[in-house]
N, CA and C of each residue as an Amber inpcrd file, in Angstrom:
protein
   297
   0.8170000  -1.1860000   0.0000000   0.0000000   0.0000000   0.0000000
   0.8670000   1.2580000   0.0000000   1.9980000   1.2850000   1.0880000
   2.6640000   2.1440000   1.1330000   3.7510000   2.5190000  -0.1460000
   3.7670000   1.7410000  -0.9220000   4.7360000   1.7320000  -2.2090000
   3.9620000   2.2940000  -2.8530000   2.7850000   2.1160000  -3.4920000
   1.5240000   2.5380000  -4.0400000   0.9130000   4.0070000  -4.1340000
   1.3050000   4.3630000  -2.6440000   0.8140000   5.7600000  -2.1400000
   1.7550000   6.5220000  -2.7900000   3.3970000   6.0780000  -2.4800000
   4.3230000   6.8920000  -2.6950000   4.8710000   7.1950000  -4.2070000
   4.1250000   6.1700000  -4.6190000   4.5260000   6.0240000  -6.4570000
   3.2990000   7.2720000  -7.1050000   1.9660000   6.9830000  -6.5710000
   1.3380000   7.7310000  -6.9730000   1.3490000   8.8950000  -6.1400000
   1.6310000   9.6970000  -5.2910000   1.9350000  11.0090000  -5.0260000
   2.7440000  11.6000000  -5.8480000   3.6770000  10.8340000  -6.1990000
   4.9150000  11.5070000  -7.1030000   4.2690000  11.7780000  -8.7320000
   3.5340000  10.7040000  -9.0870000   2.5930000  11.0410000 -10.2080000
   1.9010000  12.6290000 -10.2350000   1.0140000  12.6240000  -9.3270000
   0.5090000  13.3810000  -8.8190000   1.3530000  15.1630000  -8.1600000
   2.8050000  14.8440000  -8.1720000   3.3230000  15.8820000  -7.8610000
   3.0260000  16.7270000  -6.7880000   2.8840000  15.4540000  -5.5590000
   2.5570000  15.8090000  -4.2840000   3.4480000  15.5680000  -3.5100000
   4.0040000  16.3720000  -2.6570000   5.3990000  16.2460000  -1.2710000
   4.5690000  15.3160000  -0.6240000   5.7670000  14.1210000   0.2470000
   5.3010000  13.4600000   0.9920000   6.6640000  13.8220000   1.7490000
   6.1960000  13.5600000   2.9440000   6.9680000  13.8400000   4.4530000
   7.3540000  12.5520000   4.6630000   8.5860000  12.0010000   4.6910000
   8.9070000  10.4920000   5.0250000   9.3760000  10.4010000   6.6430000
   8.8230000   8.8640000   7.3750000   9.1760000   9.4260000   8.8430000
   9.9100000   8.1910000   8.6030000  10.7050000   7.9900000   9.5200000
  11.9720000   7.2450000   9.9750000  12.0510000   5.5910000   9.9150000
  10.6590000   4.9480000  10.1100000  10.5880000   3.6450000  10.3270000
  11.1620000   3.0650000   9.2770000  11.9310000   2.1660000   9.4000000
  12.1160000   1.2870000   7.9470000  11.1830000   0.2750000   7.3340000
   9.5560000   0.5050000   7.5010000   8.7500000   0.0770000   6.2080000
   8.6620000   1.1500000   5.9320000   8.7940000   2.1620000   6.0860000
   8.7230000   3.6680000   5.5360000  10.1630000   3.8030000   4.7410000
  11.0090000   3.8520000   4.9940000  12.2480000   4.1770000   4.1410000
  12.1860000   2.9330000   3.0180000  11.9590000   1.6010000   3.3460000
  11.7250000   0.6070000   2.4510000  10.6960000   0.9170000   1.2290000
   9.3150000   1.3820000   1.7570000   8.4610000   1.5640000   0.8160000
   8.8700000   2.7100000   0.0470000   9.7990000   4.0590000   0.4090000
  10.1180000   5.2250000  -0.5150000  11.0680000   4.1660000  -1.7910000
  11.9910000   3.4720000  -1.2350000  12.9980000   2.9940000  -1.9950000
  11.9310000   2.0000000  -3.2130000  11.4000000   0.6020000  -3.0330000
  10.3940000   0.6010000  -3.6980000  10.1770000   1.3950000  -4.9720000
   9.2670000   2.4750000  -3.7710000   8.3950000   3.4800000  -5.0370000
   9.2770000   3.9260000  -6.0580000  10.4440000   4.2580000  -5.4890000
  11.2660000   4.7270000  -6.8860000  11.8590000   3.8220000  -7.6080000
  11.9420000   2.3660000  -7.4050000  12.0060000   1.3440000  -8.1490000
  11.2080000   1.3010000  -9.2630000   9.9400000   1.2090000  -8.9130000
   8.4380000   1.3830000  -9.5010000   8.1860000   2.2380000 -10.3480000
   8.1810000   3.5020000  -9.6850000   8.0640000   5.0800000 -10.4930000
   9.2520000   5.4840000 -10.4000000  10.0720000   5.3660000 -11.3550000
  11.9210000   6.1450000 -11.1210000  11.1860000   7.4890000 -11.4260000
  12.2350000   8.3110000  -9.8870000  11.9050000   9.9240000  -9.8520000
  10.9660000  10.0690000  -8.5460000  10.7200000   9.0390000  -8.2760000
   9.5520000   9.3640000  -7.2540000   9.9600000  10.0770000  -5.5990000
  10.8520000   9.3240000  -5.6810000  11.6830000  10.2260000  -4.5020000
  12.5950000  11.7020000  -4.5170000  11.9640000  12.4290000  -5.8490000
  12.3940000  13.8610000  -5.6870000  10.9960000  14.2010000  -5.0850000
   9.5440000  13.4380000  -4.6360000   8.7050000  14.5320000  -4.0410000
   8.6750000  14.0310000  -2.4760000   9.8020000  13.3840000  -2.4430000
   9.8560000  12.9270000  -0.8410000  10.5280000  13.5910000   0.0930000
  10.8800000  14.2090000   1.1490000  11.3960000  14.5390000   2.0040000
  11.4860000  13.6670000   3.2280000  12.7070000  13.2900000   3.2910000
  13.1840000  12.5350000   4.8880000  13.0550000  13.4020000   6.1510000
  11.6910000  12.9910000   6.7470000  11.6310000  13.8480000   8.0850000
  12.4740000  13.7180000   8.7450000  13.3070000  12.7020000   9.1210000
  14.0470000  12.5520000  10.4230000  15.2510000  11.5290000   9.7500000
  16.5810000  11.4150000  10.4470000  17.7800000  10.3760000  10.4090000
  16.9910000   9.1300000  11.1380000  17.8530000   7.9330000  10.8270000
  16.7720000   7.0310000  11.9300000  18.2280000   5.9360000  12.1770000
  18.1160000   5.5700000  13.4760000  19.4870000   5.1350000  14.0130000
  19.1150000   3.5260000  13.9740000  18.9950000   3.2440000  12.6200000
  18.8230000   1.8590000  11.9060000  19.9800000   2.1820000  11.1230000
  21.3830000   1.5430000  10.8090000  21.8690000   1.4540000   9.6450000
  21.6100000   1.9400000   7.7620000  20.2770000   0.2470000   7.9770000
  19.7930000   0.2000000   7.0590000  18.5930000   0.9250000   6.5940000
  18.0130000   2.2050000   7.4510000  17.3700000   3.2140000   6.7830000
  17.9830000   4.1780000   6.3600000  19.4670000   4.6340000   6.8650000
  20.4890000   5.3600000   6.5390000  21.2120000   4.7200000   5.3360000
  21.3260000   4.2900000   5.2280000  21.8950000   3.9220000   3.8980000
  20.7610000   3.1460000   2.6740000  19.7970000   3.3920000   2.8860000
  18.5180000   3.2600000   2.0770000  18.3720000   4.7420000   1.4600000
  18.0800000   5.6950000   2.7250000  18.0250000   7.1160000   2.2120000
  18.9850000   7.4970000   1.8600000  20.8600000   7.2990000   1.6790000
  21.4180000   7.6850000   1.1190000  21.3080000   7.0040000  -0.5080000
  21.1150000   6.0350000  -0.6260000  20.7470000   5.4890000  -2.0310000
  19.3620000   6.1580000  -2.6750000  18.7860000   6.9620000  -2.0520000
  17.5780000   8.0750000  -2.8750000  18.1210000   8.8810000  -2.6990000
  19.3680000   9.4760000  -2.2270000  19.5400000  10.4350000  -2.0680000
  19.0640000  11.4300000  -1.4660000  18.5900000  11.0070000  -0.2990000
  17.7870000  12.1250000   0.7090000  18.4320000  12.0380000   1.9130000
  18.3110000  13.4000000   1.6880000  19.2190000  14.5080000   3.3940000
  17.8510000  14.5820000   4.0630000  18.1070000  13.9250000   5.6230000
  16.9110000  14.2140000   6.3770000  16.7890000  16.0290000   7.1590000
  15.5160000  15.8760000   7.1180000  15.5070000  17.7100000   7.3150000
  15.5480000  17.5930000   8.8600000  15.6660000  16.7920000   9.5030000
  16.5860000  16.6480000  11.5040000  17.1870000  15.4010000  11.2690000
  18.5580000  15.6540000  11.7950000  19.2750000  14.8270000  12.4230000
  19.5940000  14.4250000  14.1750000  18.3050000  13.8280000  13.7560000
  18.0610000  13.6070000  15.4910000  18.5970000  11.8190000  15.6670000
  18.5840000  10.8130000  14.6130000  18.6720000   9.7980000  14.9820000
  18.3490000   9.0170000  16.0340000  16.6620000   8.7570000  15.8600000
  15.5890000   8.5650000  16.7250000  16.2460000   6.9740000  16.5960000
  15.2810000   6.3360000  17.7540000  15.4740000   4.8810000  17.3640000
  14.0200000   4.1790000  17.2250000  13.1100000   5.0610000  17.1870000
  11.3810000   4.7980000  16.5070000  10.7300000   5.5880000  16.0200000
   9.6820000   5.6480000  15.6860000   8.9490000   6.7420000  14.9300000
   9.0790000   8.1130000  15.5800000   8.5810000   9.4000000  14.9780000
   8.1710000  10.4000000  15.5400000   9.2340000  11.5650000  14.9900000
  10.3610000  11.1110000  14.4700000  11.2350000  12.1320000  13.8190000
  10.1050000  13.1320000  12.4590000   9.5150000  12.5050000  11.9300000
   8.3010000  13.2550000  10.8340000   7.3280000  14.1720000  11.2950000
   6.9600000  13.6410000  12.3970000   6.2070000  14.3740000  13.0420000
   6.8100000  15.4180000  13.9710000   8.2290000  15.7570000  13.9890000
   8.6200000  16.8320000  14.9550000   9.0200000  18.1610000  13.7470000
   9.5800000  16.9490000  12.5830000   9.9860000  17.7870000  10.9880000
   8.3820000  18.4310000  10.3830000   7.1240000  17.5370000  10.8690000
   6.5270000  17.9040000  10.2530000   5.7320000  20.0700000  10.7820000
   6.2080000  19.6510000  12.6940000   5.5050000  20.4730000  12.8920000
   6.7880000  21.7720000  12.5370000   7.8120000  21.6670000  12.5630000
   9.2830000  22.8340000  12.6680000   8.6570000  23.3050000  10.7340000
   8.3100000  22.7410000   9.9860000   7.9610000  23.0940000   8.5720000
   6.5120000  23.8060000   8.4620000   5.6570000  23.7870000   9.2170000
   4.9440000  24.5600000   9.4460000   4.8380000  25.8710000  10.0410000
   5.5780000  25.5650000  11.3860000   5.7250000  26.6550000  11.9970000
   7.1200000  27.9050000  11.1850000   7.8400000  26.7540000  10.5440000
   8.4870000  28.0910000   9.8310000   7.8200000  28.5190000   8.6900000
   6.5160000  27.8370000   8.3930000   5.5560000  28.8830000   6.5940000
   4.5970000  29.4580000   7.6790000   4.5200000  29.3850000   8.8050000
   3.4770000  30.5680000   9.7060000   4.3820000  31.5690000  10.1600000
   5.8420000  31.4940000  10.0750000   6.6290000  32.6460000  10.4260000
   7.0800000  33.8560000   9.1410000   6.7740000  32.5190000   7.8500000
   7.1990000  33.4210000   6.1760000   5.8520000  33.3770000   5.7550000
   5.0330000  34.0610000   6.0160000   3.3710000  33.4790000   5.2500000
   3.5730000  33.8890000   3.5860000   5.0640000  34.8540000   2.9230000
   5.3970000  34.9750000   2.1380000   6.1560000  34.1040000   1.1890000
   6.6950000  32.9020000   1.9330000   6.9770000  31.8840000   1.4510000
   6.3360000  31.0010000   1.0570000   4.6350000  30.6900000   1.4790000
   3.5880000  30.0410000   1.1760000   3.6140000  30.1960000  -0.1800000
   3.0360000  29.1620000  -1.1660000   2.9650000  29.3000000  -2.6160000
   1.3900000  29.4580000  -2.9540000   1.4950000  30.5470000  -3.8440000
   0.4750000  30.5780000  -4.4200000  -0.3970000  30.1790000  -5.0280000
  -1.6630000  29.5230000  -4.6400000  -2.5090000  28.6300000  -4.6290000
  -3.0500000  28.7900000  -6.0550000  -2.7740000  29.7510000  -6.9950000
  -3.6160000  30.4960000  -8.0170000  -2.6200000  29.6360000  -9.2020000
  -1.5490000  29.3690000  -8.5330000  -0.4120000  29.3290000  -9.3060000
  -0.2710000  28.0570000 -10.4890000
């Protein structure tokens, strides 16, 4: 399912927020198996102090936006709220919906 989601978001040209677990780093890798390219609409929420999600996301080539090197979920969800709160601090950085 999760390969699925991530293949078709990227179709779709929708950001997905990736969080740390490795069926999560597994299913990004996948998707871009599937849909090559798909992991330019991904963002690595968090480092994850698994080896093998670190060197999964270095093979997509994704820099996680914290390097916290959690050892379970919740790195996405701390990236997810620091990315909000910095487009409520630039409301000029928000993109234009018209666009």
């Amino acid at each position: 399912f999760a390969v699925g989601l991530l293949a078709q978001a990227a179709r779709r040209r929708t950001p997905v927020l990736l969080g740390s677990a490795a069926g999560a780093v597994a299913a990004a890798l996948l998707a871009d198996r599937v849909a090559p390219g798909a992991c330019a609409w991904v963002l690595a929420g968090s480092s994850s102090a698994s080896p093998a999600c670190t060197q999964a996301l270095a093979a997509l080539g994704l820099v996680p936006a914290l390097d916290l090197r959690l050892p379970g979920p919740g790195g996405a969800v701390l990236a997810d709220r620091l990315l909000g709160t910095a487009l409520d601090l630039l409301p000029d950085a928000a993109p234009d919906p018209r666009a």
